[in-house]
N, C-alpha and C positions, 0 to 999 in steps of 0.2 A: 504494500500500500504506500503511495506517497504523500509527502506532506507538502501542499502547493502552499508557496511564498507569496505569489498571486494568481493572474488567471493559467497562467502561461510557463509559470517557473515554478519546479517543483526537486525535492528531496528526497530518496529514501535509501532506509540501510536496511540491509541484506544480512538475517541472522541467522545460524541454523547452530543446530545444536554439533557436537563434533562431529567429523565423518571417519570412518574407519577405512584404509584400503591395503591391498593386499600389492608386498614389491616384488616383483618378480625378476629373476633372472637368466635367460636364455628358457622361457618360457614354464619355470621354474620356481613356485614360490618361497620366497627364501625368506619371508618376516610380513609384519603388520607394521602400519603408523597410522599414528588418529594423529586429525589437521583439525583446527575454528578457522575457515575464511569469512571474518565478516567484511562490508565492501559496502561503499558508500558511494549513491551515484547520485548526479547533478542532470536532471531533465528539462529541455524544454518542449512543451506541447504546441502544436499549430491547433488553433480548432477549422475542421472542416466537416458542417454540415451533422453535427451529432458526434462524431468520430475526434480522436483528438492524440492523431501521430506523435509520437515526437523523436527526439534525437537526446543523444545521451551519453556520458561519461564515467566514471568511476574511478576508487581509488580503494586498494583492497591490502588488507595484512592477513596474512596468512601465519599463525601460530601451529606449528607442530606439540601437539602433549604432549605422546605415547610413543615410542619406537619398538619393537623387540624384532630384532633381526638377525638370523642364526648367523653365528660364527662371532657374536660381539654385540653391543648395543652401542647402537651408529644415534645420534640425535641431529635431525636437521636443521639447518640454521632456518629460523623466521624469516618469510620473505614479505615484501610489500610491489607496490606499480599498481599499471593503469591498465588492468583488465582487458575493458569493454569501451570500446564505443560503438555505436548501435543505433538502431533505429527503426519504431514499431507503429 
């Protein structure tokens, strides 16, 4: 859901609860890591006729929790940047 600034300009952050994925190596899974991406993006809406497109950017951090990966536990560095731009 976003939070419009006015008619035209709108906010919203992207939360989800951790996600877990499996790493694999030469097709081979060799551990788990849980990620938080939450991601902050800046909209602008065109209104056309009911409908109301817009264009869009974001800015995202990505937090690793969890790692357990055999042979050692590896922890990934936190990353951040600009995802997404887009247009719906």
């Amino acid at each position: 859901m976003s939070y419009f600034f006015s008619s035209n300009l709108a906010a919203e952050l992207v939360l989800t609860v951790p996600q877990e994925h499996d790493v694999r190596l030469n097709g081979a899974k060799i551990g788990t890591l849980s990620q938080l991406p939450p991601t902050l993006l800046v909209q602008y809406h065109f209104p056309m006729n009911g409908y109301k497109p817009y264009v869009g950017a974001g800015i995202n951090y990505t937090q690793f929790t969890t790692s357990d990966i055999a042979h050692g536990s590896v922890t990934p560095d936190d990353s951040s940047g600009v995802p997404h731009c887009w247009w719906a």
